[in-house]
C-alpha positions as a Markdown table, in Angstrom:
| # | Residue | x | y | z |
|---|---|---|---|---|
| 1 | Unk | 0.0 | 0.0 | 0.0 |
| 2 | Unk | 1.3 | 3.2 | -1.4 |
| 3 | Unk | 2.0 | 6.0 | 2.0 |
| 4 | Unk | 2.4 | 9.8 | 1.6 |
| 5 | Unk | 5.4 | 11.5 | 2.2 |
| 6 | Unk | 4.2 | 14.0 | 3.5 |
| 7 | Unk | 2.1 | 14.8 | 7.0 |
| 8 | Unk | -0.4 | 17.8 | 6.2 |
| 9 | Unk | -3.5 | 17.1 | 4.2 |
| 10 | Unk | -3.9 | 16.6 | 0.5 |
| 11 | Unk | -5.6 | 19.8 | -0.2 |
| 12 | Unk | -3.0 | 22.0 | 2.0 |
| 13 | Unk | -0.3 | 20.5 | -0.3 |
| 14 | Unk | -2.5 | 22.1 | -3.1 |
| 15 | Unk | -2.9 | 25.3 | -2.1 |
| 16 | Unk | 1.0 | 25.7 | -1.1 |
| 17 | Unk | 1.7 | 24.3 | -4.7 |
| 18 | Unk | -0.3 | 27.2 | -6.1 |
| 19 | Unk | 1.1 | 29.4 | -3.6 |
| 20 | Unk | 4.4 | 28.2 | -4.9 |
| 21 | Unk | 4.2 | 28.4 | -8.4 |
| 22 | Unk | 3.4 | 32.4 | -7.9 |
| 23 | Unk | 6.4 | 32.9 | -6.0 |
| 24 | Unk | 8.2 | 31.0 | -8.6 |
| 25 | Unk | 6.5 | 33.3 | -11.2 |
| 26 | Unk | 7.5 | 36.4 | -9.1 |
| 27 | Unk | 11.5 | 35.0 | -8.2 |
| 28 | Unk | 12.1 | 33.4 | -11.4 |
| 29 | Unk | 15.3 | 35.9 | -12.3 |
| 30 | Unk | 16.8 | 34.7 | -8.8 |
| 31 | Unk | 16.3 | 31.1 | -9.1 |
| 32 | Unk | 17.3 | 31.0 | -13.0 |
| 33 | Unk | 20.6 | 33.3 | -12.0 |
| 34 | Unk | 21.3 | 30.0 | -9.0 |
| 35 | Unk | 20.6 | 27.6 | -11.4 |
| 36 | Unk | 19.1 | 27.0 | -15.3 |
| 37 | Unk | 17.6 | 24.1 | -14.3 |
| 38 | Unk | 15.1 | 26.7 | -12.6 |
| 39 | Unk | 13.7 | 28.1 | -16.2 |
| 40 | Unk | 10.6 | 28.7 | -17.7 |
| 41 | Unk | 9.7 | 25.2 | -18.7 |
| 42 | Unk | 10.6 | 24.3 | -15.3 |
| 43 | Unk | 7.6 | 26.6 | -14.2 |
| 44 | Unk | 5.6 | 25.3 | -16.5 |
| 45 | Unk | 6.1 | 22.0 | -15.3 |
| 46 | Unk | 5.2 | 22.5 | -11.9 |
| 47 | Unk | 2.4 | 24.3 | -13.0 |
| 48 | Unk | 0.9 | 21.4 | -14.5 |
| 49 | Unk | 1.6 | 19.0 | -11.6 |
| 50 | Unk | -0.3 | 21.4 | -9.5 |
| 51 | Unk | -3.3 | 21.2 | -12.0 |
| 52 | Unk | -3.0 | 17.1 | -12.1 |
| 53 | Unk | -2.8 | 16.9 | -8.7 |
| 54 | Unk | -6.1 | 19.4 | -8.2 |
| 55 | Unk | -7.8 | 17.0 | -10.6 |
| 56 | Unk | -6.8 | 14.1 | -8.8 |
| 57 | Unk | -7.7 | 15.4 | -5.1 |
| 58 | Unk | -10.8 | 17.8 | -6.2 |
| 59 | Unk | -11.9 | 17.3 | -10.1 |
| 60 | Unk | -14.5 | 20.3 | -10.4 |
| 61 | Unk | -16.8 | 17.7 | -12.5 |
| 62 | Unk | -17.2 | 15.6 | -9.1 |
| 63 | Unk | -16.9 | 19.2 | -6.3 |
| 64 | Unk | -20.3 | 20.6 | -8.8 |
| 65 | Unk | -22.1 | 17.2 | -7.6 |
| 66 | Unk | -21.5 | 16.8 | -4.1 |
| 67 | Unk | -22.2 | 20.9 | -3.6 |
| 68 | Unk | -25.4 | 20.3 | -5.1 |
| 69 | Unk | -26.2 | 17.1 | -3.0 |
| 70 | Unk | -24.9 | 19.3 | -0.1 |
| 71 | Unk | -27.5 | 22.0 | -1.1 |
| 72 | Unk | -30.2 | 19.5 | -1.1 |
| 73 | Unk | -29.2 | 18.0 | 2.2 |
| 74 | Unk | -29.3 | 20.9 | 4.4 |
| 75 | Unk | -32.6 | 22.6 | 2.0 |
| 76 | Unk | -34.5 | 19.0 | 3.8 |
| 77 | Unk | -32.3 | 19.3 | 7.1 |
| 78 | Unk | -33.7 | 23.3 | 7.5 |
| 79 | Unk | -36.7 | 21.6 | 6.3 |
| 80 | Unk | -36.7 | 19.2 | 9.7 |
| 81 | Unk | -35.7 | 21.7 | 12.2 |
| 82 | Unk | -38.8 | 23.7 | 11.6 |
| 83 | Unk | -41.1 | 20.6 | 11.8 |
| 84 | Unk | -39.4 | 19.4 | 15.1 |
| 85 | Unk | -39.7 | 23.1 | 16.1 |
| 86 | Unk | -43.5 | 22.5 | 16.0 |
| 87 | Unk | -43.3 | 19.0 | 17.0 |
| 88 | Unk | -41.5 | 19.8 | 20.7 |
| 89 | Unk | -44.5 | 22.2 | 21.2 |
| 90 | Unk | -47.0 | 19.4 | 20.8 |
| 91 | Unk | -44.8 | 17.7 | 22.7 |
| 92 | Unk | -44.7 | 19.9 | 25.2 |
| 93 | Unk | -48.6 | 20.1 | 25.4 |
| 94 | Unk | -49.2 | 16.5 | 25.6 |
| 95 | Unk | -46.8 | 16.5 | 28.5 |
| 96 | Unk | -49.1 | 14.8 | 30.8 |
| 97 | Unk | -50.0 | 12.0 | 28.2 |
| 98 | Unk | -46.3 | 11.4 | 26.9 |
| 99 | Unk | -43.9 | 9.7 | 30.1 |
| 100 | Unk | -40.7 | 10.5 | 29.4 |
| 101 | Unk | -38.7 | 13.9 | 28.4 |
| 102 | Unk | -37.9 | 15.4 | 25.3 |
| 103 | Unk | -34.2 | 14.6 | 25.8 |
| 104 | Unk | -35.6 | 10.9 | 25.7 |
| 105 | Unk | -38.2 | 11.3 | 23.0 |
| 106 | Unk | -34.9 | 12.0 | 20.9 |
| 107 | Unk | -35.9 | 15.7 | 20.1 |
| 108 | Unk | -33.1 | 17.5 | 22.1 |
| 109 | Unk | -30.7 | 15.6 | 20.6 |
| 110 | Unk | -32.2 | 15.8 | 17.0 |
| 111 | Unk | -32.1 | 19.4 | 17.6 |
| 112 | Unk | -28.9 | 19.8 | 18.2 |
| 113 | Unk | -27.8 | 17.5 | 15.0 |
| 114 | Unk | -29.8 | 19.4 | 13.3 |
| 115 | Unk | -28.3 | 22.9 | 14.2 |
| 116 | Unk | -24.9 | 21.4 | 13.8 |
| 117 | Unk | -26.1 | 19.5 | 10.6 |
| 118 | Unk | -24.5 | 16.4 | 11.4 |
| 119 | Unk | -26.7 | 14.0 | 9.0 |
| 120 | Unk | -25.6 | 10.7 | 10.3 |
| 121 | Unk | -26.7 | 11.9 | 13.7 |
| 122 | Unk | -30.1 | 13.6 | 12.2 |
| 123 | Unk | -30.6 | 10.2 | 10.4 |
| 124 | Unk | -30.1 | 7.9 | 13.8 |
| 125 | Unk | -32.0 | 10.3 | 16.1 |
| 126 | Unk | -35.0 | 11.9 | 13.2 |
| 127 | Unk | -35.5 | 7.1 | 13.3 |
| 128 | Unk | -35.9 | 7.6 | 17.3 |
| 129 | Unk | -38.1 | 10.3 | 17.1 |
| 130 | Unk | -40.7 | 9.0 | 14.6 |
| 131 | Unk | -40.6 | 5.4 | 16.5 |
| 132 | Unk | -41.8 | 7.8 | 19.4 |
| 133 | Unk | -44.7 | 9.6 | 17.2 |
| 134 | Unk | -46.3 | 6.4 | 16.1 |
| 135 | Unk | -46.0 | 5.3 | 19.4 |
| 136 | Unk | -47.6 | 8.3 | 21.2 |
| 137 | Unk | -48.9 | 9.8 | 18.2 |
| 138 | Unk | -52.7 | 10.3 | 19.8 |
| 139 | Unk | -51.5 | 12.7 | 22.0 |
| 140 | Unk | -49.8 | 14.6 | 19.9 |
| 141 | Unk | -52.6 | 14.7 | 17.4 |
| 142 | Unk | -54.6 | 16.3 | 19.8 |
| 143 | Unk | -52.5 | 18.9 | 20.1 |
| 144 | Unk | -52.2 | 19.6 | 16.6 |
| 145 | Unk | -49.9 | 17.1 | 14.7 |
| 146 | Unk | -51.2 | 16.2 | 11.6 |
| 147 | Unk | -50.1 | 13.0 | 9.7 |
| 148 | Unk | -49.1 | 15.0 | 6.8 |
| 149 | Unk | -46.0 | 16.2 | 9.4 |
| 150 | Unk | -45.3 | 12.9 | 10.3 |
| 151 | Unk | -45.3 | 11.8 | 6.0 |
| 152 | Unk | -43.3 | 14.8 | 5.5 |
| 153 | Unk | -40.9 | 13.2 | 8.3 |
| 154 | Unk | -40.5 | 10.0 | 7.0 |
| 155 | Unk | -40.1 | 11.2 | 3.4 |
| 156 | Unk | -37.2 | 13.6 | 4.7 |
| 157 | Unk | -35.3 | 10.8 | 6.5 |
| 158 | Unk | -35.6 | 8.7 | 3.4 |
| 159 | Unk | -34.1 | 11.7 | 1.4 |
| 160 | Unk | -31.4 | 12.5 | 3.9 |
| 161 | Unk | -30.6 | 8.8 | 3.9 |
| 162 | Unk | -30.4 | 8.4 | 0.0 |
| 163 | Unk | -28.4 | 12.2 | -0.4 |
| 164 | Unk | -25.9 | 11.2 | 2.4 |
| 165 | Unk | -25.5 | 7.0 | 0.6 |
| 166 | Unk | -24.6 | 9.5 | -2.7 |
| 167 | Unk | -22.3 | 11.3 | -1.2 |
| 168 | Unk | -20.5 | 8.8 | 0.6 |
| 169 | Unk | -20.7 | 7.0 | -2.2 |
| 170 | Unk | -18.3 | 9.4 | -4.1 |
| 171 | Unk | -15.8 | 10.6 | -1.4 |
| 172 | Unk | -15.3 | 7.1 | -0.5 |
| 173 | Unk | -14.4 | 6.5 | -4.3 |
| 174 | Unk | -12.5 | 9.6 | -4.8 |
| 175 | Unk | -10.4 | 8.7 | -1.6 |
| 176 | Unk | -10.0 | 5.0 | -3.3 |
| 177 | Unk | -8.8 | 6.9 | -6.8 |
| 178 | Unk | -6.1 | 9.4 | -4.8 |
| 179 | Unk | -4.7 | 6.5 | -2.8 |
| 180 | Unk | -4.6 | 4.3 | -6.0 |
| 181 | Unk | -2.1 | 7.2 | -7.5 |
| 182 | Unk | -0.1 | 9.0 | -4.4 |
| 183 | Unk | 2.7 | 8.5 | -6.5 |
| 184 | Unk | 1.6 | 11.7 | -8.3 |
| 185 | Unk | 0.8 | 13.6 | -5.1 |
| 186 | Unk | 4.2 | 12.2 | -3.7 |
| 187 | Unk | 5.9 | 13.8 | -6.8 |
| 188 | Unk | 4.6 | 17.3 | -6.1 |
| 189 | Unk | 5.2 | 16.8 | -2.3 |
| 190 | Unk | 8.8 | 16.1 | -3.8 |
| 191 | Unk | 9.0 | 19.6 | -6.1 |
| 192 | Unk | 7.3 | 22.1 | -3.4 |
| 193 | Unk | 10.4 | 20.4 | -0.9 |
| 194 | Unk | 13.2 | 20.9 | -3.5 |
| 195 | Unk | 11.7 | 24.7 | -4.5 |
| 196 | Unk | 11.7 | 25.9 | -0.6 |
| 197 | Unk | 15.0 | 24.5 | 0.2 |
| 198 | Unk | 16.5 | 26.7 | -2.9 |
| 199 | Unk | 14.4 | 29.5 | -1.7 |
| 200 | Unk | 16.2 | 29.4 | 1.6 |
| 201 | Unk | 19.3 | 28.9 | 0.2 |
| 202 | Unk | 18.3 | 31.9 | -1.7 |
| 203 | Unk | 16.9 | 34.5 | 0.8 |
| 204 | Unk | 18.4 | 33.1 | 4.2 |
| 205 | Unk | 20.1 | 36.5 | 5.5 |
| 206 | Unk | 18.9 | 38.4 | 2.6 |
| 207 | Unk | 14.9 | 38.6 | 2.9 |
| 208 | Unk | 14.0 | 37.3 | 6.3 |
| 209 | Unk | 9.7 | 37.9 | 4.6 |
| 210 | Unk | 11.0 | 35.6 | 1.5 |
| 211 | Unk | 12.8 | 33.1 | 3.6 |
| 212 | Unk | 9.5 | 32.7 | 5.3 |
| 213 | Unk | 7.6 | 31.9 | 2.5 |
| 214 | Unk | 10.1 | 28.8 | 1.5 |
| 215 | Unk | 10.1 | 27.8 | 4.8 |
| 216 | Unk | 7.4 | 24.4 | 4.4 |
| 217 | Unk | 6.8 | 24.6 | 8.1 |
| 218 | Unk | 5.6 | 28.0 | 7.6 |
| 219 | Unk | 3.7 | 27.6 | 4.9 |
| 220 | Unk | 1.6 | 24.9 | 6.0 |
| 221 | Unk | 1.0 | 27.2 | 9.2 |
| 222 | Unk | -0.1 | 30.0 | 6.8 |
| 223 | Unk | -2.8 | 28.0 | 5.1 |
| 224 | Unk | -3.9 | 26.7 | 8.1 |
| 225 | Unk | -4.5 | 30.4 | 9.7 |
| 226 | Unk | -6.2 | 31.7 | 6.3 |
């Protein structure tokens, strides 16, 4: 099994390779005066491993379909918190009739998946909470539920359930495709190294604000602050 030579994630290495190729872009003279191996086609070429390696990790085809699944996940989970909204008011007035709390009936908890739109918890606890309307669901109908809210709930857990198997479905396969070629990620990991360690060979003593930005530590710190 293939490993990664490198310890920050896959799309930080992608954004410091585009952050690289623009201080390339903008030090070319200095690095082409240290060495020709440093020319234009060598920009060129890390350019394009940064745009083969953006494909690999992220292909724009794949990040259009899984925002739009996203979309549609929390249009149905906004969808849910209103109903449970109404729902813990009918539970609240069937209170005598209901024995057990809300935090048992599953609606605090569904609540807060809901506000943190955390879909495998929805999915568990939104299962709980509709086990509990059937079972009580009298008392609750006389305080208003209708069982048009209770078809709109089931139809929204089988949606969430069948958005979140699609999207699963293709970040699990897109994980299974990057590990299947690391070789090419390991490559880039291999050119950002080799292009900071000239850069501080470069700068060291000479631009302390340049030095910093070849520094890989550094970098990886920058992204991580933006």
């Amino acid at each position: 099994m293939r490993t990664r030579s490198y310890s920050c994630k896959d799309e930080e290495l992608l954004i410091m390779g585009g952050y690289l190729v623009a201080c390339l872009v903008r030090d070319m003279a200095d690095f082409n005066a240290y060495s020709r191996r440093y020319s234009r086609d060598y920009l060129s070429g890390f350019r394009e491993k940064v745009r083969n390696c953006t494909t690999l990790v992220n292909p724009g085809e794949e990040r259009a379909v899984l925002k739009a699944i996203t979309a549609r996940l929390y249009a149905q989970t906004d969808r849910l918190g209103e109903l449970v909204s109404r729902l813990l008011l009918y539970f609240k007035m069937a209170k005598a009739e209901i024995p057990m709390t809300a935090t048992d009936f599953g609606l605090t908890v569904l609540r807060n998946r809901i506000g943190r739109r955390d879909i495998e918890g929805i999915l568990q606890n939104l299962r709980l909470v509709i086990g509990h309307v059937q079972k009580y669901g009298e008392a609750l109908k006389k305080q208003g539920l209708t069982d048009a809210m209770i078809e709109e709930m089931n139809g929204i857990h089988a949606v969430l359930a069948e958005e979140h198997r699609k999207k699963s479905d293709i970040i699990s396969n897109r994980k299974r495709i990057v590990q299947d070629n690391l070789h090419i990620l390991n490559d880039l990991h291999t050119y950002i190294m080799e292009i900071c360690g000239r850069g501080k060979i470069l700068y060291t003593g000479k631009d302390a604000v340049k030095t910093q930005e070849y520094t890989f530590r550094d970098l990886v710190k920058k992204i991580r602050n933006t």
